[in-house]
C-alpha positions, 0 to 999 in steps of 0.5 A: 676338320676332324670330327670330335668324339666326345666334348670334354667339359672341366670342372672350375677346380681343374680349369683353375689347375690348368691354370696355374700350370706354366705355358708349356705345362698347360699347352701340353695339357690342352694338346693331349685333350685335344687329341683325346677328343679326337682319336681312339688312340688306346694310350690316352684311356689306358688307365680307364676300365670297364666301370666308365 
């Protein structure tokens, strides 16, 4: 099993979001935290800067 670099945690609203979203919507939403969590590929922070 591949080691976990951060845990996310979501907020009730995003939870909610994510729920409202269709099966393959919400798949693809958990998939690509998933995968966050998991690699340091630079296309999941690419939008993040120095300040976080």
């Amino acid at each position: 099993m591949t080691e976990k670099r951060f845990e996310t945690k979501l907020l009730e609203e995003t939870f909610e979001f994510i729920q409202n979203q269709n099966l393959k919507a919400r798949k693809k939403i958990l998939q690509n935290i998933r995968r966050a969590e998991q690699n340091t590929d630079s296309k999941f922070f690419k939008k993040l800067n120095s300040e976080i």
